[in-house]
SEGUSE-710880 format. One record per atom (N, C-alpha, C): residue number from 0; atom name; x, z, y. Coordinates in steps of 0.05 Angstrom, whole numbers, always signed. Example, Ala and Ser with C-alpha at 12.3 -4.5 7.8 and 13.67 -1.06 7.14 Angstrom:
<atoms>
 resi name     px     pz     py
    0    N   +264   +156   -114
    0   CA   +246   +156    -90
    0    C   +264   +156    -66
    1    N   +257   +142    -45
    1   CA   +273   +143    -21
    1    C   +258   +157     +1
</atoms>
This chain:
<atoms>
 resi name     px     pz     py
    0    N  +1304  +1178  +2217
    0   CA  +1311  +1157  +2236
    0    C  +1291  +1157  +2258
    1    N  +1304  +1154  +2281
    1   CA  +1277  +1151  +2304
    1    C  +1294  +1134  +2334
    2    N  +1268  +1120  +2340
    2   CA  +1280  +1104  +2369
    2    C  +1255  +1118  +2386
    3    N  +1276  +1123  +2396
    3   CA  +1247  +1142  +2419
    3    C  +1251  +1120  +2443
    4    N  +1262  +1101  +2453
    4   CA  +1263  +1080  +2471
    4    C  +1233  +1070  +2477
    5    N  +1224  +1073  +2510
    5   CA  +1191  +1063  +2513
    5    C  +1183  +1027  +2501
    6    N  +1159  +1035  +2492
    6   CA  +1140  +1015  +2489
    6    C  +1130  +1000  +2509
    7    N  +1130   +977  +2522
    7   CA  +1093   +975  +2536
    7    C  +1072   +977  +2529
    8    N  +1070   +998  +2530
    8   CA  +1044  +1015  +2521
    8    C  +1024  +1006  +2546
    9    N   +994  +1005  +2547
    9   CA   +974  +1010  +2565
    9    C   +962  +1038  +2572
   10    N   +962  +1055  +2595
   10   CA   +956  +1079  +2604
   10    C   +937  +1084  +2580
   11    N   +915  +1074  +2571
   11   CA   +885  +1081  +2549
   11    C   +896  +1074  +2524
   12    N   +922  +1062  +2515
   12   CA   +931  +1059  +2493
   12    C   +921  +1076  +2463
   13    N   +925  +1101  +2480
   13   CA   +920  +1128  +2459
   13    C   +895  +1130  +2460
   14    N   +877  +1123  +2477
   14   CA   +856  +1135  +2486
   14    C   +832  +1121  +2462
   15    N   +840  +1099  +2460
   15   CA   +831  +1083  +2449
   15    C   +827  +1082  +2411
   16    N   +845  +1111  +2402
   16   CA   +839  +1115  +2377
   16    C   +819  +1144  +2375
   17    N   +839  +1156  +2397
   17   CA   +827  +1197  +2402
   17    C   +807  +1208  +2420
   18    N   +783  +1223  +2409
   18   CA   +781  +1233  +2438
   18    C   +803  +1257  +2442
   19    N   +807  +1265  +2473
   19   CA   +831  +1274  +2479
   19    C   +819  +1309  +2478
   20    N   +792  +1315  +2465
   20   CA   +781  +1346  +2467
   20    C   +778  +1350  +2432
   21    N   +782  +1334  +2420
   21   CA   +785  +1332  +2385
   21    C   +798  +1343  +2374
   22    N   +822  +1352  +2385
   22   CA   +845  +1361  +2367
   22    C   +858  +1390  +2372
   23    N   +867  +1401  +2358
   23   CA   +883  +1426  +2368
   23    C   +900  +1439  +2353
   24    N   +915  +1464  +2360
   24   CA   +941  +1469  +2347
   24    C   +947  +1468  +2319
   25    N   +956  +1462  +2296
   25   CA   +958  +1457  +2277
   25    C   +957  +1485  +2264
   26    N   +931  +1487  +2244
   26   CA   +935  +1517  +2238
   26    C   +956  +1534  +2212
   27    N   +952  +1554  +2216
   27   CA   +975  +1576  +2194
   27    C   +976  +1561  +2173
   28    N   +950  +1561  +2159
   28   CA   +953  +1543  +2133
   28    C   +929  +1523  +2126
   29    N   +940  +1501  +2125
   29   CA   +928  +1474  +2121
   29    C   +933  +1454  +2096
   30    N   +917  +1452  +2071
   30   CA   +926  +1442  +2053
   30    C   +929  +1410  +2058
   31    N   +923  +1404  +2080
   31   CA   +924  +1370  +2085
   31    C   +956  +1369  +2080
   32    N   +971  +1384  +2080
   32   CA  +1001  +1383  +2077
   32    C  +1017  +1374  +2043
   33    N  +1000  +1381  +2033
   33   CA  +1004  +1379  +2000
   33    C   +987  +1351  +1997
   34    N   +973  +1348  +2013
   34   CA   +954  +1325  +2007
   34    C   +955  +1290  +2012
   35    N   +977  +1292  +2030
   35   CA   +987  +1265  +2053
   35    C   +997  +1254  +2027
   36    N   +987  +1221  +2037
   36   CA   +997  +1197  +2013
   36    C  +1018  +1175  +2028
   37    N  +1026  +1159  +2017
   37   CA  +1038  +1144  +2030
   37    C  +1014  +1120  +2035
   38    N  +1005  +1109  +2062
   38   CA   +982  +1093  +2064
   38    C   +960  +1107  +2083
   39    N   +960  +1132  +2086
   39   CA   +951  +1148  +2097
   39    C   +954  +1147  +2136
   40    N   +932  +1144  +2149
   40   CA   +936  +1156  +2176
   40    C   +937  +1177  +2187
   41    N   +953  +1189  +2207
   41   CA   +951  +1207  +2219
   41    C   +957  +1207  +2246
   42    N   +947  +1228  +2257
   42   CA   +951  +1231  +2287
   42    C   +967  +1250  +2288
   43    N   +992  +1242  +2311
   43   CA  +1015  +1248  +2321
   43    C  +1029  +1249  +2343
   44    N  +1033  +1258  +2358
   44   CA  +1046  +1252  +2380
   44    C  +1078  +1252  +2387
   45    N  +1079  +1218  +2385
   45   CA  +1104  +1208  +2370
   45    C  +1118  +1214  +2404
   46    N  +1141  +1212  +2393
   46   CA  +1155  +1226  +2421
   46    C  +1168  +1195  +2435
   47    N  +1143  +1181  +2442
   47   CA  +1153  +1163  +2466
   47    C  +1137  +1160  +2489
   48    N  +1150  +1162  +2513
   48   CA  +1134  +1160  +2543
   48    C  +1111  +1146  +2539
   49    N  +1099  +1140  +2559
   49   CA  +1086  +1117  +2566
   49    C  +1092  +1107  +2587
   50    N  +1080  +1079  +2597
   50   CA  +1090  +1071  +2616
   50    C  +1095  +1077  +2633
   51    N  +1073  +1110  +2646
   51   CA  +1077  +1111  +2670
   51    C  +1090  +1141  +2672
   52    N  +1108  +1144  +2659
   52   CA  +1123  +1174  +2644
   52    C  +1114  +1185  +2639
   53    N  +1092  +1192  +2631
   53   CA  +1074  +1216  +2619
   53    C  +1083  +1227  +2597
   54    N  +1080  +1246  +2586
   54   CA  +1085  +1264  +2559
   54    C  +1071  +1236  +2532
   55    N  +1083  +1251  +2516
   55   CA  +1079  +1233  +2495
   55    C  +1042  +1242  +2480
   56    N  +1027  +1218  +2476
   56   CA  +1006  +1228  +2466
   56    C  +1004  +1228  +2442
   57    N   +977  +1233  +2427
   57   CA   +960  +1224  +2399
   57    C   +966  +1198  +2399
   58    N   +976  +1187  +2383
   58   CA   +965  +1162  +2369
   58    C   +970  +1163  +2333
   59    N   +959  +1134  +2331
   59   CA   +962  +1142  +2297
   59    C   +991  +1133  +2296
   60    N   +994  +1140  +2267
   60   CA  +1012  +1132  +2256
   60    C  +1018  +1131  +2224
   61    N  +1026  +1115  +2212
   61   CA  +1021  +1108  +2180
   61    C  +1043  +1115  +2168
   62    N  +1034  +1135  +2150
   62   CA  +1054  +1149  +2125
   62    C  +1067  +1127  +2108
   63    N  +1092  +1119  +2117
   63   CA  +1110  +1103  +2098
   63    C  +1118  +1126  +2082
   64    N  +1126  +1154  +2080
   64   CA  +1143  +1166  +2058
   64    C  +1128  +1186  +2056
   65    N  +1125  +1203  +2030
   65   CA  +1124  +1227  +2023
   65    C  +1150  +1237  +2007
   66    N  +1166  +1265  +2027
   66   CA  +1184  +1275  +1999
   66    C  +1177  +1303  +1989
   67    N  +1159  +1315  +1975
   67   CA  +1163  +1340  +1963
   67    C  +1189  +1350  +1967
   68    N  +1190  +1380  +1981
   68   CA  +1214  +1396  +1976
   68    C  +1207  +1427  +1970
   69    N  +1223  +1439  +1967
   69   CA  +1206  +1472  +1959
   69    C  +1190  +1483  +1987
   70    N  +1197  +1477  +2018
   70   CA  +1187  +1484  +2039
   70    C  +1160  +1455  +2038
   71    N  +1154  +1450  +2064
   71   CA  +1133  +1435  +2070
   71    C  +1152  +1414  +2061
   72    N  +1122  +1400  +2060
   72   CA  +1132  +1357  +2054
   72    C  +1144  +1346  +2070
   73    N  +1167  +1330  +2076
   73   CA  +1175  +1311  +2098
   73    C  +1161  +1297  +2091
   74    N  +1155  +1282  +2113
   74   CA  +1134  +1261  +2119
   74    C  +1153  +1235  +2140
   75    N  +1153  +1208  +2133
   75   CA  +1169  +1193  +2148
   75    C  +1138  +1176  +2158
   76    N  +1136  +1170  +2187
   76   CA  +1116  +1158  +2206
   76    C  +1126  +1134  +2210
   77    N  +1115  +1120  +2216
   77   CA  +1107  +1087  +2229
   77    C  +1096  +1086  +2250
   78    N  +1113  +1082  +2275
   78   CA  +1095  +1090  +2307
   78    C  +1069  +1065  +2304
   79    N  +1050  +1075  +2318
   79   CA  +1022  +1056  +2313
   79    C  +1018  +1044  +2337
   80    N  +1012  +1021  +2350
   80   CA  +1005  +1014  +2375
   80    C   +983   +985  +2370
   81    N   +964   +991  +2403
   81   CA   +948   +969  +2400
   81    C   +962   +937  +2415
   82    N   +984   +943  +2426
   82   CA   +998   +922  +2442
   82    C   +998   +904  +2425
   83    N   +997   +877  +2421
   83   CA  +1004   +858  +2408
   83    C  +1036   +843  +2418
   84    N  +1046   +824  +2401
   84   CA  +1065   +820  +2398
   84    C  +1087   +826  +2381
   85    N  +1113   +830  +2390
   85   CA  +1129   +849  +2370
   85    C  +1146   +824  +2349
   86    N  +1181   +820  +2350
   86   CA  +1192   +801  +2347
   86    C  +1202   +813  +2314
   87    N  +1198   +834  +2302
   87   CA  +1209   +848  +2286
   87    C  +1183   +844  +2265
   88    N  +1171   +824  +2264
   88   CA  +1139   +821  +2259
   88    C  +1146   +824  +2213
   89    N  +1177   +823  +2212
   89   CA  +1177   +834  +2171
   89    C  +1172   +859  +2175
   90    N  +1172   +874  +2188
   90   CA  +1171   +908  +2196
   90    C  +1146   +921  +2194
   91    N  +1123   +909  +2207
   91   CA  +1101   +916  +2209
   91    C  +1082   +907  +2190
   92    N  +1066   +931  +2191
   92   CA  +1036   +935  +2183
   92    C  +1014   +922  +2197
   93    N   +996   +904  +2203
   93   CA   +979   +902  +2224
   93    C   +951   +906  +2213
   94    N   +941   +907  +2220
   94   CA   +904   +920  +2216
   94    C   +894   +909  +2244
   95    N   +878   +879  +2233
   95   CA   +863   +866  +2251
   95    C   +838   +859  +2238
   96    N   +833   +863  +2220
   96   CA   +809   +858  +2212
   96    C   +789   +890  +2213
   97    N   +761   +881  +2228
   97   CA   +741   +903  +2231
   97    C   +737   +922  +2211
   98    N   +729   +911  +2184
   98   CA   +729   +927  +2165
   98    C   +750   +947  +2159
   99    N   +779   +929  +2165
   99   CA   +792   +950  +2154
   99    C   +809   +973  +2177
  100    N   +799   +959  +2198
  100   CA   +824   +981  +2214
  100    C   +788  +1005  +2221
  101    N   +772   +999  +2211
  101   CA   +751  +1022  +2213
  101    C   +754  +1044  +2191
  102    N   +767  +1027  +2165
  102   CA   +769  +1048  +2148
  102    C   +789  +1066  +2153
  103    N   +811  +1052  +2167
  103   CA   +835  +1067  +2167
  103    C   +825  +1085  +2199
  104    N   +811  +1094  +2212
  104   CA   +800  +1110  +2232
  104    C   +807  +1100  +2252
  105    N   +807  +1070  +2251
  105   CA   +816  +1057  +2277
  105    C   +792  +1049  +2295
  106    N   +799  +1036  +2316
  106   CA   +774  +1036  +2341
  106    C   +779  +1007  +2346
  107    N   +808   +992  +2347
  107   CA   +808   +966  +2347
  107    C   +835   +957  +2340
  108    N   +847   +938  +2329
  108   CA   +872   +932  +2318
  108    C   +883   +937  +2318
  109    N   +903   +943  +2298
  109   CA   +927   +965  +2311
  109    C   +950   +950  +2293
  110    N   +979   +947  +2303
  110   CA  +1009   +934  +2286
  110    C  +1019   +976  +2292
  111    N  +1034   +981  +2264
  111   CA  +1045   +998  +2255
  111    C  +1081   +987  +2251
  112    N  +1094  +1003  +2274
  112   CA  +1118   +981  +2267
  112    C  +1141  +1002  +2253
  113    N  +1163   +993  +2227
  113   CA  +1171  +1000  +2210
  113    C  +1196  +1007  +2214
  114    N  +1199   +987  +2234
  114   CA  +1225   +998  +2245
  114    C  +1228  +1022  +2272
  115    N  +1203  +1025  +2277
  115   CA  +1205  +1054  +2296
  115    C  +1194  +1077  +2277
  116    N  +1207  +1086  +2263
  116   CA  +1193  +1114  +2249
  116    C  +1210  +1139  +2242
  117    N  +1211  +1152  +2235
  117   CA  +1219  +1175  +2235
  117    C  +1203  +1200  +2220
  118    N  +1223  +1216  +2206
  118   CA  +1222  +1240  +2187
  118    C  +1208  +1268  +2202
  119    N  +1197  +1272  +2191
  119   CA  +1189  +1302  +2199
  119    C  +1183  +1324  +2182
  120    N  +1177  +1348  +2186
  120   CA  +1166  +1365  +2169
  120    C  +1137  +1361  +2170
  121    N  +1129  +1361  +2144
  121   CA  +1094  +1370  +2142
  121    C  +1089  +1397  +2163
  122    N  +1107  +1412  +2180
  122   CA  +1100  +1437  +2188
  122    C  +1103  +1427  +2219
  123    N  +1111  +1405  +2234
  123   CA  +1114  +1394  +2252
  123    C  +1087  +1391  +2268
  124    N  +1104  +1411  +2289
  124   CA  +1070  +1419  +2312
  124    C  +1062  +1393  +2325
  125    N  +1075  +1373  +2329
  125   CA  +1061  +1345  +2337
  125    C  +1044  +1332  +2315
  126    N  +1034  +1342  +2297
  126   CA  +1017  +1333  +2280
  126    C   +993  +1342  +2294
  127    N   +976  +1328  +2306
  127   CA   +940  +1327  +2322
  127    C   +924  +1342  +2302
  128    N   +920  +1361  +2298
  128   CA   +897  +1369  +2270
  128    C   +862  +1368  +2284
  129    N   +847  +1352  +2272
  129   CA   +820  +1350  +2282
  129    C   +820  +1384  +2280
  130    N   +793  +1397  +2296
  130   CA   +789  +1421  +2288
  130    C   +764  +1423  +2271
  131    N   +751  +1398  +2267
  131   CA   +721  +1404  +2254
  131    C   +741  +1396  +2231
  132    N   +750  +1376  +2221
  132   CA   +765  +1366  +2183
  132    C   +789  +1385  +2182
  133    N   +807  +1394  +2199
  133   CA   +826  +1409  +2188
  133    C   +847  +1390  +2185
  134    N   +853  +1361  +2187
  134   CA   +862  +1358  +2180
  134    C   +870  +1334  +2205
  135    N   +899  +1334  +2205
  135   CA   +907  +1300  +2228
  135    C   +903  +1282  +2217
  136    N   +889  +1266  +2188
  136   CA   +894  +1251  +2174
  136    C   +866  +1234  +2188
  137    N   +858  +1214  +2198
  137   CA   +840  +1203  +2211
  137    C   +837  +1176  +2199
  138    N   +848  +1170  +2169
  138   CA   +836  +1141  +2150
  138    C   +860  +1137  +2133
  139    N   +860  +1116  +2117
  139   CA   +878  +1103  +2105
  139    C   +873  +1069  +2111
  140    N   +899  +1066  +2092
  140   CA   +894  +1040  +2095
  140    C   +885  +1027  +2060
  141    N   +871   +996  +2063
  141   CA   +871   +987  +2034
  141    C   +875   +965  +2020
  142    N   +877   +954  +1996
  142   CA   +864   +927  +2001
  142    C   +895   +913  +2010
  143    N   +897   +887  +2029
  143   CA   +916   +879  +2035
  143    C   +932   +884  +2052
  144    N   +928   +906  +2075
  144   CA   +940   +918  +2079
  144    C   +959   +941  +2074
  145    N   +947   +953  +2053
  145   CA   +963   +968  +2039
  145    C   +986   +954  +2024
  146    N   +983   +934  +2013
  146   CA   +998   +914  +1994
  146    C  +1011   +910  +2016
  147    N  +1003   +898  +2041
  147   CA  +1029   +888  +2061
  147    C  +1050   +919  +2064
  148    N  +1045   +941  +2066
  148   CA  +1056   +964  +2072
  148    C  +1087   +966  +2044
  149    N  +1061   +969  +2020
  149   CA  +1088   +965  +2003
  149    C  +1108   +945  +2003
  150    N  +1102   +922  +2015
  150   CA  +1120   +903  +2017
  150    C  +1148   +913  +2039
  151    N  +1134   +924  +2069
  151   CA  +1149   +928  +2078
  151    C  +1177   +950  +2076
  152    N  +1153   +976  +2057
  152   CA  +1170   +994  +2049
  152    C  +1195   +987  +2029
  153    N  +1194   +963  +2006
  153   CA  +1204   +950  +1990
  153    C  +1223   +941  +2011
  154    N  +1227   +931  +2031
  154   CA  +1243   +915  +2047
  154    C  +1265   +937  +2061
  155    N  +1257   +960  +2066
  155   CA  +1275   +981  +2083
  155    C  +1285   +995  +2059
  156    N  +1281   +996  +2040
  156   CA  +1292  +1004  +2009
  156    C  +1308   +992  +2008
  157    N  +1312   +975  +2007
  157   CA  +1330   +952  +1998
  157    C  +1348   +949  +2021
  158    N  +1346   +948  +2046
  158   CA  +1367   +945  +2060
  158    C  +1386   +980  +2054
  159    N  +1363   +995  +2058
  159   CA  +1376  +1026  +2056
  159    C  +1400  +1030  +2030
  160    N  +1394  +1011  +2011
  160   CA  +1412  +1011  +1985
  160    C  +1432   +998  +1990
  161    N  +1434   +980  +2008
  161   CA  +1452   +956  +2016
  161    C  +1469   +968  +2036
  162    N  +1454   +981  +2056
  162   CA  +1474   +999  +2070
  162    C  +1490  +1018  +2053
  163    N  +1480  +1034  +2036
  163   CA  +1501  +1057  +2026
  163    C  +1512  +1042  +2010
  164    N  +1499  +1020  +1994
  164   CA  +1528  +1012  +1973
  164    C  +1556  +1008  +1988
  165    N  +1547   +991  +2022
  165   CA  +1564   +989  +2039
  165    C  +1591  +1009  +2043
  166    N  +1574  +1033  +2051
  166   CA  +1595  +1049  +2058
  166    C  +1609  +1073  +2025
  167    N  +1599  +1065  +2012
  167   CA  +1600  +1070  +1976
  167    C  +1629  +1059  +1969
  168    N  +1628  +1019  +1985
  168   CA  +1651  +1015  +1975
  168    C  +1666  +1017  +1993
  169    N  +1666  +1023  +2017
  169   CA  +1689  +1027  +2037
  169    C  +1704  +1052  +2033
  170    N  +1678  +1071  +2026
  170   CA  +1700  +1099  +2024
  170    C  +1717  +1101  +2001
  171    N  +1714  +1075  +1971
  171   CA  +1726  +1071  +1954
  171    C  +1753  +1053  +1963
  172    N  +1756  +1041  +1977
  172   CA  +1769  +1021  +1987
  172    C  +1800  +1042  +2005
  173    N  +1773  +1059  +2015
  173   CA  +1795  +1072  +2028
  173    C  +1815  +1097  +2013
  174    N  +1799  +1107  +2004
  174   CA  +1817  +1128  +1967
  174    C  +1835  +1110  +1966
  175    N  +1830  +1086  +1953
  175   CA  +1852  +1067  +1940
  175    C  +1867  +1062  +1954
  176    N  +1873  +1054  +1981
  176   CA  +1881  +1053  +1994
  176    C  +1909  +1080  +1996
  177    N  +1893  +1101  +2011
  177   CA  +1906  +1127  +2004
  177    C  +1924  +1127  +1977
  178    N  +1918  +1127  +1959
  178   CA  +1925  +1131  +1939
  178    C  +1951  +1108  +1934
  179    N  +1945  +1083  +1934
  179   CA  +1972  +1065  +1937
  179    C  +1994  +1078  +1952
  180    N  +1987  +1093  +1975
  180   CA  +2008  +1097  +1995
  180    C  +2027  +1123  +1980
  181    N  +2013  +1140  +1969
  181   CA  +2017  +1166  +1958
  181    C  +2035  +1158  +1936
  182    N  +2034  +1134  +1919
  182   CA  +2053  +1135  +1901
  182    C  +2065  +1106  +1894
  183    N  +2064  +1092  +1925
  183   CA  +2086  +1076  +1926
  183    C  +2118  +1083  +1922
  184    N  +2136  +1074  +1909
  184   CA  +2167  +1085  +1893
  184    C  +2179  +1082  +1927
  185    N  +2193  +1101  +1928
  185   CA  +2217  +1102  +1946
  185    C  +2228  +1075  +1963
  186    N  +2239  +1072  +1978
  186   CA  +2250  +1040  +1986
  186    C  +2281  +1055  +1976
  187    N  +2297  +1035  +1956
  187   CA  +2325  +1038  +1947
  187    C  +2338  +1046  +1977
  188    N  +2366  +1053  +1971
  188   CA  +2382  +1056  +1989
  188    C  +2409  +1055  +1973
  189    N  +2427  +1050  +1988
  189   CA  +2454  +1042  +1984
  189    C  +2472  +1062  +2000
  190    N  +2491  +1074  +1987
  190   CA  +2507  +1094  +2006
  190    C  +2532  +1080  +2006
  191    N  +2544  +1078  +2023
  191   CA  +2571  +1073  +2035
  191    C  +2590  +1083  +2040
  192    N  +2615  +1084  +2030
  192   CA  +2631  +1108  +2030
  192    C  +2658  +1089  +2055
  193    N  +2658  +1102  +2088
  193   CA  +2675  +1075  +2092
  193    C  +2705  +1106  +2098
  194    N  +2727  +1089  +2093
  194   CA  +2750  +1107  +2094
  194    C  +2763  +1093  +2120
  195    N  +2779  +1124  +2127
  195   CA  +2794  +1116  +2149
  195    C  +2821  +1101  +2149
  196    N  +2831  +1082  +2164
  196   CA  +2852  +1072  +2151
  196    C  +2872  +1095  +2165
  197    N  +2896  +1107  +2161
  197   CA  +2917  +1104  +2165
  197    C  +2937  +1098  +2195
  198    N  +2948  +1108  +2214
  198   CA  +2961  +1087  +2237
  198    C  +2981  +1079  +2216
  199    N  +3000  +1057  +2227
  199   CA  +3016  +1048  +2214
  199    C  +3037  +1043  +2236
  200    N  +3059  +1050  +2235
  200   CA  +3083  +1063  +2255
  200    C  +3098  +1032  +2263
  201    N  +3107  +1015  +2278
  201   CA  +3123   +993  +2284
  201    C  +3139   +995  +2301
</atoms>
């Protein structure tokens, strides 16, 4: 899932978690890939403008999903921003307290919102890799913010189940449907035999 639709973002938005000479191409092989948790930060460069159209930068962003598959991990993101506000406020993660948005490699408060996120491969070159750790992962989260995280993840679960049961019973609705039509009986018919009369001579 992804809304790539702009933010009001502030020009230093990004600037404000990364320095912008920190990071570089993500290398051949990086075990931070096997390693990502759900709770986990990373730096990404989520594919939305900024205000003043620029390319999309670093910012963090918070591992709602891990899926193991035989190739690299998909990894589902939580776009990260320092803007306050935000009307969608069951969605988000926020990290306003000092202690904890330091642990999680933050610089100053940051809302993680749940409804802008999106799937990727663990092999996905917009992953920021520091070059001194090897790794894009720049904190976690803990404590009650983490607990707020599972709550929210619990919430998009649940609608996600609610949607497919949705279309679970429509496509059942619609079989049956089909299927009534397929072996509804014939409509009777009546044949009529009409004869011709005869002239009759006077």
């Amino acid at each position: 899932m992804i809304d790539a639709s702009p933010l009001p973002l502030s020009s230093s938005d990004a600037d404000a978690f990364f320095s912008p000479t920190a990071f570089g191409p993500v290398p051949a092989a990086a075990d931070w890939r096997q390693t990502l948790k759900v709770g986990d930060i990373v730096s990404f460069r989520f594919p939305v403008e900024d205000v003043e159209g620029g390319p999309a930068k670093n910012r963090p962003c918070l591992v709602l999903e891990v899926e193991q598959t035989h190739a690299a991990p998909r990894i589902t993101l939580a776009y990260g921003t320092t803007v306050p506000g935000g009307r969608k406020r069951g969605y988000e993660v926020r990290v306003s307290d000092p202690a904890a948005f330091r642990e999680a490699g933050l610089h100053r408060p940051t809302r993680f919102i749940g409804l802008r996120r999106l799937t990727v491969s663990a092999d996905h070159p917009a992953f920021a890799v520091c070059r001194d750790l090897g790794t894009p992962k720049i904190g976690r989260l803990t404590g009650a913010e983490f607990e707020r995280l599972q709550a929210v993840r619990a919430r998009i679960h649940a609608e996600a189940d609610i949607a497919a049961e949705r279309r679970a019973e429509r496509r059942r609705e619609v079989a049956e449907e089909r299927a009534r039509r397929s072996q509804a009986p014939a409509r009777p018919f009546v044949v009529e035999i009409k004869r011709r009369r005869s002239a009759v001579a006077r």
